[in-house]
Short mmCIF file of the C-alpha atoms (twelve columns), coordinates in Angstrom:
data_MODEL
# 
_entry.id   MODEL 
# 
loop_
_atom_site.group_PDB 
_atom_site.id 
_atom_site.type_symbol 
_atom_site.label_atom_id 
_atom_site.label_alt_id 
_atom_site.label_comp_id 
_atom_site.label_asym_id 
_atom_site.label_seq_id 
_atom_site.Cartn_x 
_atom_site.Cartn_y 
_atom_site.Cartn_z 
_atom_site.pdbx_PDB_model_num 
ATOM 1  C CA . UNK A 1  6.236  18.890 -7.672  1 
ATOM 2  C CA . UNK A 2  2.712  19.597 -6.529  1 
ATOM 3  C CA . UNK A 3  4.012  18.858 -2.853  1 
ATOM 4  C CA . UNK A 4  6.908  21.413 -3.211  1 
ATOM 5  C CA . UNK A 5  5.571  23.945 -5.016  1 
ATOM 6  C CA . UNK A 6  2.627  23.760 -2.225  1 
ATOM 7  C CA . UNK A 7  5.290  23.725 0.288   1 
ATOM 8  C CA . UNK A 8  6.729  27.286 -1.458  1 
ATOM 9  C CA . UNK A 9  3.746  28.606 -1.355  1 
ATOM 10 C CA . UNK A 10 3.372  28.545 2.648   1 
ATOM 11 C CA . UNK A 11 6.994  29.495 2.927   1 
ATOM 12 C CA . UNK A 12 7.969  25.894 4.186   1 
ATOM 13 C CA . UNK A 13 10.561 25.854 1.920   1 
ATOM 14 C CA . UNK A 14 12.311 28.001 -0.238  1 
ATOM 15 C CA . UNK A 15 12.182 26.378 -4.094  1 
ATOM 16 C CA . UNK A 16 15.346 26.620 -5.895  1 
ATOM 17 C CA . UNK A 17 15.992 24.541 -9.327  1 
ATOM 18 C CA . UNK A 18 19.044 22.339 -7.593  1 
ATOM 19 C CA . UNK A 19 17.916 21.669 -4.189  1 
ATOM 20 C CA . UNK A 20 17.784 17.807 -3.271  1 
ATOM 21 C CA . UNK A 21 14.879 16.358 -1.651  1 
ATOM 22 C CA . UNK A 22 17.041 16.294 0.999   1 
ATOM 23 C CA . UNK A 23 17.748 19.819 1.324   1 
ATOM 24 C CA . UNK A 24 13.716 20.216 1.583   1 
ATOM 25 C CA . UNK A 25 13.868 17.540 4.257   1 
ATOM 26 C CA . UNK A 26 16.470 20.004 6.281   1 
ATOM 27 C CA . UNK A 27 14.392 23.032 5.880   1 
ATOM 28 C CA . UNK A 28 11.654 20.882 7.028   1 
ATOM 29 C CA . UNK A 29 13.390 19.519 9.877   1 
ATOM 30 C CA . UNK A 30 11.498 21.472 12.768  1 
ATOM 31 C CA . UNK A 31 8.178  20.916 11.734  1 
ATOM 32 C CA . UNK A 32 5.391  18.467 11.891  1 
ATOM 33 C CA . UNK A 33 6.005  18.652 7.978   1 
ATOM 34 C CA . UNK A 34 9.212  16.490 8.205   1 
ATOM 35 C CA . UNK A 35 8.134  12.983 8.834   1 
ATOM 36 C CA . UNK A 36 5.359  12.974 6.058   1 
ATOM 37 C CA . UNK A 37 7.498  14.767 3.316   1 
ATOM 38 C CA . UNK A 38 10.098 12.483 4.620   1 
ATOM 39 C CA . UNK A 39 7.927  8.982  3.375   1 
ATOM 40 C CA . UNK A 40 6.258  10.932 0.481   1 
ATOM 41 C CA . UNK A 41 9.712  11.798 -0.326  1 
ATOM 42 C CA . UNK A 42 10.991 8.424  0.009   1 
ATOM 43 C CA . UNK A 43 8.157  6.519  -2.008  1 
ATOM 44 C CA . UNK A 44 8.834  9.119  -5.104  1 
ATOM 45 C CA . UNK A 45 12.637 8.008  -4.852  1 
ATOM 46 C CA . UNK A 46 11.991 4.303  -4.844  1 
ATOM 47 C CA . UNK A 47 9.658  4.439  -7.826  1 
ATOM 48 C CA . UNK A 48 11.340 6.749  -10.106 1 
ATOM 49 C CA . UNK A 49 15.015 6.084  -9.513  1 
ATOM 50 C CA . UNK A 50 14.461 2.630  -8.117  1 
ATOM 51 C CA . UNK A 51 12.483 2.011  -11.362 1 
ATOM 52 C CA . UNK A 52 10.105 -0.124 -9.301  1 
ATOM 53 C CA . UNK A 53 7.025  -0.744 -10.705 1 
ATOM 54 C CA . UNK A 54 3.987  -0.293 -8.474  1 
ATOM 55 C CA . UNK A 55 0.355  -1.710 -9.036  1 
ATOM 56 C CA . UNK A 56 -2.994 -0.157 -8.872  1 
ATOM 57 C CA . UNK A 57 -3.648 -1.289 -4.864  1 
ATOM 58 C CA . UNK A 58 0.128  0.597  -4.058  1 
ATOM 59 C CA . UNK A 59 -0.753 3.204  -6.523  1 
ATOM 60 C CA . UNK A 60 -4.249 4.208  -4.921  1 
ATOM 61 C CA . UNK A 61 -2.135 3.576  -1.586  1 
ATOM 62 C CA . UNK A 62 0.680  6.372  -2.710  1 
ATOM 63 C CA . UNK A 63 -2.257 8.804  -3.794  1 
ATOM 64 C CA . UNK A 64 -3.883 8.726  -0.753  1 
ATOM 65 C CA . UNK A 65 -0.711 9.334  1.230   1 
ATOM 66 C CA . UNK A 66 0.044  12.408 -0.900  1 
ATOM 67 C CA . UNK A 67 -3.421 13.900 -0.816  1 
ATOM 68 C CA . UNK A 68 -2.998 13.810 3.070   1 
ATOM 69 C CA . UNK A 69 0.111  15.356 3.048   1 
ATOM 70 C CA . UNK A 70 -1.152 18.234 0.932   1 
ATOM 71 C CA . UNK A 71 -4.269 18.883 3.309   1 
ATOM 72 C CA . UNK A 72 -1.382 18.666 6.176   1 
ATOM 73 C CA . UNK A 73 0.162  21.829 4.614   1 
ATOM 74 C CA . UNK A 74 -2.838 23.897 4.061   1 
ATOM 75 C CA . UNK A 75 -3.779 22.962 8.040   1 
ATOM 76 C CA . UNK A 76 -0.038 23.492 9.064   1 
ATOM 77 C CA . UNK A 77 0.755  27.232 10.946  1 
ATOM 78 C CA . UNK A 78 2.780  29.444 8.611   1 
ATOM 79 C CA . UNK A 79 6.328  29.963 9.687   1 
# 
């Protein structure tokens, strides 16, 4: 949520209650944006629908993936 509502913010995307992650990814698609959001996306999936269950090393792993995408949005030009 963090991610999107960041993404909102810097007119990346346009928020809307029942957009799919993949909806984001579309709106995404021309940007340097795409391919990070893409994984980020894809890790949230497989742990919270996939009910996998992830230890501390994979956790730290994930954090650090979605810290980095966050800095990538505040350095990314505005549309």
């Amino acid at each position: 949520l963090a991610m999107l509502k960041k993404l909102s913010e810097g007119k990346f995307v346009y928020w809307k209650k029942d957009k799919t992650n993949r909806d984001y990814l579309s709106e995404l698609s021309a940007t340097q944006l795409h391919q990070p959001f893409r994984e980020a996306t894809f890790a949230f999936e497989w742990v919270w629908y996939g009910d996998a269950p992830i230890g501390a090393s994979d956790f730290e792993r994930l954090q650090v993936q979605f810290k980095e995408f966050l800095s990538l949005i505040s350095s990314s030009p505005k549309p």
